[in-house]
Backbone as CSV, one residue per row, in Angstrom:
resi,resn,N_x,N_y,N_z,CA_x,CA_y,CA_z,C_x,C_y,C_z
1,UNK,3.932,-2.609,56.228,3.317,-1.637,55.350,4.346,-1.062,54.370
2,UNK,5.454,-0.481,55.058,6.864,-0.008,53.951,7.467,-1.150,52.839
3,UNK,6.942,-2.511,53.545,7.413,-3.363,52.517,6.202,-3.604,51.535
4,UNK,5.286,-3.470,51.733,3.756,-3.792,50.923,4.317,-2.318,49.991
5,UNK,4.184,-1.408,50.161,4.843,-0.418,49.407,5.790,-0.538,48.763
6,UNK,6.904,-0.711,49.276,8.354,-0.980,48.371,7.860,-1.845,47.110
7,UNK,7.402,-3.261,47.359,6.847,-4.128,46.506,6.132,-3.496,45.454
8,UNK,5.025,-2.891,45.812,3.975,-2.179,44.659,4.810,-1.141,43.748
9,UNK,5.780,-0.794,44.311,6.766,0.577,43.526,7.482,-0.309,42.861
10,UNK,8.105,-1.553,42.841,9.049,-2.233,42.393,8.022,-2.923,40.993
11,UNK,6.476,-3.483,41.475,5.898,-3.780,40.002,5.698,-3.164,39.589
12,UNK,5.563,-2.116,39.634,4.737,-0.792,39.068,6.158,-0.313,37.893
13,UNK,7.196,0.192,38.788,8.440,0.267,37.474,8.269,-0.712,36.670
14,UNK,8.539,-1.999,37.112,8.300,-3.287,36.040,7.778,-3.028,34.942
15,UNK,6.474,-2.830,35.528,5.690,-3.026,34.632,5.751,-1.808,33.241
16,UNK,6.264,-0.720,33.976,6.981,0.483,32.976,7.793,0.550,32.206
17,UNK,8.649,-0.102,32.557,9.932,-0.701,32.384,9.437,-1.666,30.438
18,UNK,8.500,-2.371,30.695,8.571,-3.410,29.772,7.184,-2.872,28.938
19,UNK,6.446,-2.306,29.271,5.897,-0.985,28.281,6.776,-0.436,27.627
20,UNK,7.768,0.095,28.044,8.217,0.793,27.430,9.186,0.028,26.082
21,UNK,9.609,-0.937,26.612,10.337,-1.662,25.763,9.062,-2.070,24.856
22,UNK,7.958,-2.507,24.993,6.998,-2.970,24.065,6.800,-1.694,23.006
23,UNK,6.544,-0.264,23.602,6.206,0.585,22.521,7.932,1.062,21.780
24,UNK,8.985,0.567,22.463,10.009,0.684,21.063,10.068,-0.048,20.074
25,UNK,9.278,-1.576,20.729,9.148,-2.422,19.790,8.088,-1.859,18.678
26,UNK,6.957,-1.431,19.163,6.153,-0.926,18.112,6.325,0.319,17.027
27,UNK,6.807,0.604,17.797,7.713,2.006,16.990,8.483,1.518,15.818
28,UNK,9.390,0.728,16.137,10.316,0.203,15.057,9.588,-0.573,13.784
29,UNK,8.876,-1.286,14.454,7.688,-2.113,13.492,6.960,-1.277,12.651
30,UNK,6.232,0.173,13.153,5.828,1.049,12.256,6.459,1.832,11.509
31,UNK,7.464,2.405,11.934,8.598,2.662,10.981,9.306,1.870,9.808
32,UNK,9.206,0.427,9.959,9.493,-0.388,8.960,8.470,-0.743,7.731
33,UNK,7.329,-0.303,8.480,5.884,-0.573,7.823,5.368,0.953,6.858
34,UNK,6.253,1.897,7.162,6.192,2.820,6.726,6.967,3.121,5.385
35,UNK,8.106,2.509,5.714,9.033,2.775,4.877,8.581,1.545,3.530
36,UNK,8.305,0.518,3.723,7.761,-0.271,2.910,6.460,-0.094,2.110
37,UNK,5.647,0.733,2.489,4.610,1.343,2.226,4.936,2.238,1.091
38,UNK,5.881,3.471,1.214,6.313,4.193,0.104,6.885,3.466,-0.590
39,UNK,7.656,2.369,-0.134,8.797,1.513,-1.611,6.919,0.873,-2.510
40,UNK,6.104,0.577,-1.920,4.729,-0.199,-2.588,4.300,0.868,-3.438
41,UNK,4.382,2.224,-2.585,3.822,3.116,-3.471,4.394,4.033,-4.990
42,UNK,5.584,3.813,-4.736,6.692,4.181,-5.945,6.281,2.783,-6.860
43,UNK,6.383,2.122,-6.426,6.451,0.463,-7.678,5.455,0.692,-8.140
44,UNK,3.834,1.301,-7.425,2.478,1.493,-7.901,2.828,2.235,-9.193
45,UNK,2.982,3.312,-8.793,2.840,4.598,-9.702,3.631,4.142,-10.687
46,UNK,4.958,3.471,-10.913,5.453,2.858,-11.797,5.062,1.765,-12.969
47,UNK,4.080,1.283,-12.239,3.347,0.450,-13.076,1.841,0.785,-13.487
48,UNK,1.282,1.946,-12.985,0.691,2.220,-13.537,0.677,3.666,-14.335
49,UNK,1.747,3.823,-14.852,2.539,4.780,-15.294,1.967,4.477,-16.974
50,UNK,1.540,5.462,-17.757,0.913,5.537,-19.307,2.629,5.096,-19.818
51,UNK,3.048,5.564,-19.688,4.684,4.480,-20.643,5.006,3.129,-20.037
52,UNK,4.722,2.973,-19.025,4.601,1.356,-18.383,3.792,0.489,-19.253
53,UNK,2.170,0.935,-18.869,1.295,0.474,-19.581,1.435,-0.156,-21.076
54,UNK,1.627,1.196,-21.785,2.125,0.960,-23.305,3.006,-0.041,-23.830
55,UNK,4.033,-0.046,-22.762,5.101,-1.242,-23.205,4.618,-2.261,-22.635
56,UNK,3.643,-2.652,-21.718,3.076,-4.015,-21.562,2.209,-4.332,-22.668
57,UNK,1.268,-3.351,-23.199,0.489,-3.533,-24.051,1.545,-4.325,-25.708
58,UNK,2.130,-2.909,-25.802,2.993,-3.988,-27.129,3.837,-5.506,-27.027
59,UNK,3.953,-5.584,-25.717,4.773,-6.299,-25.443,3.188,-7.651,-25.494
60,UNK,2.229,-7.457,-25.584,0.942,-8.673,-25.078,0.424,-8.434,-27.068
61,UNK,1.026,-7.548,-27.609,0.685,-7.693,-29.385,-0.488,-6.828,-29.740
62,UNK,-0.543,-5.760,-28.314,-1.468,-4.917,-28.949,-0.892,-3.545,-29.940
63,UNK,-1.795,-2.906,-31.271,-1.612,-2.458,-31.756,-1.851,-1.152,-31.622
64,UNK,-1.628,0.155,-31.682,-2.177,1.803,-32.129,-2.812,1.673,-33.247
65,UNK,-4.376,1.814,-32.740,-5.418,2.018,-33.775,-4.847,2.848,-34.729
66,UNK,-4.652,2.808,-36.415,-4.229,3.791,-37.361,-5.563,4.467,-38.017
67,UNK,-6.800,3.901,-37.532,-7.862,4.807,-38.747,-8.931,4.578,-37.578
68,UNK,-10.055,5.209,-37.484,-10.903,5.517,-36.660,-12.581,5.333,-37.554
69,UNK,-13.363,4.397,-37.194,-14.419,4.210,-37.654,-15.575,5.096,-36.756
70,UNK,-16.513,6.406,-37.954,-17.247,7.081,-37.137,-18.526,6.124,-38.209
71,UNK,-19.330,6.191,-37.086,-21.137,5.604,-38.074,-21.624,6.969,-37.637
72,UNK,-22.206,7.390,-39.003,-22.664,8.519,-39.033,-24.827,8.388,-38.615
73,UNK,-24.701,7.698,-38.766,-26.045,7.025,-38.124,-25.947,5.462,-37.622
74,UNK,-26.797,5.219,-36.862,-26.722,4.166,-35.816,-27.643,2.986,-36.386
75,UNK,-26.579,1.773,-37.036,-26.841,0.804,-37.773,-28.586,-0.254,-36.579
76,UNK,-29.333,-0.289,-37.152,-30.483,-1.405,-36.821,-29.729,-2.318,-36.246
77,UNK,-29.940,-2.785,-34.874,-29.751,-4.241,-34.376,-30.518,-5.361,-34.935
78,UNK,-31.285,-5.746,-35.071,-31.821,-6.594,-36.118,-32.992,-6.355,-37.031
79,UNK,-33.061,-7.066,-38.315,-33.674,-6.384,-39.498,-35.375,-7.249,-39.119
80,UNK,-36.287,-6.409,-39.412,-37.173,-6.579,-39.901,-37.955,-7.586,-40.699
């Protein structure tokens, strides 16, 4: 019986034992996953940053509208 016992106390640490090593493993993994997460989220905001934008835009040959077309009434889609 003391040895049926001893035994069950001996897997039982085991088995604690290598839990525990599994959740440092997970720990470290989320911590790495964390930290990579903010480096994703700085590069975000960087690129979608209105002076980012702009210099992709000129850089693809788009122009700053210089004159602005208002229709002062709303031209017929097709004539009559």
């Amino acid at each position: 019986m003391i040895f049926t016992l001893a035994l069950a106390r001996v897997a039982i640490v085991n088995s604690i034992s290598t839990t525990g090593e599994e959740l440092v493993t997970i720990q470290t993994e989320l911590e790495e996953y964390k930290r990579k997460n903010e480096i994703l989220k700085e590069k975000y905001l960087q690129e979608s940053s209105l002076i980012h934008l702009e210099e992709k835009a000129e850089k693809f040959g788009f122009v700053e509208a210089k004159s602005q077309i208002n229709l002062s009434a709303p031209l017929p889609l097709a004539r009559n």
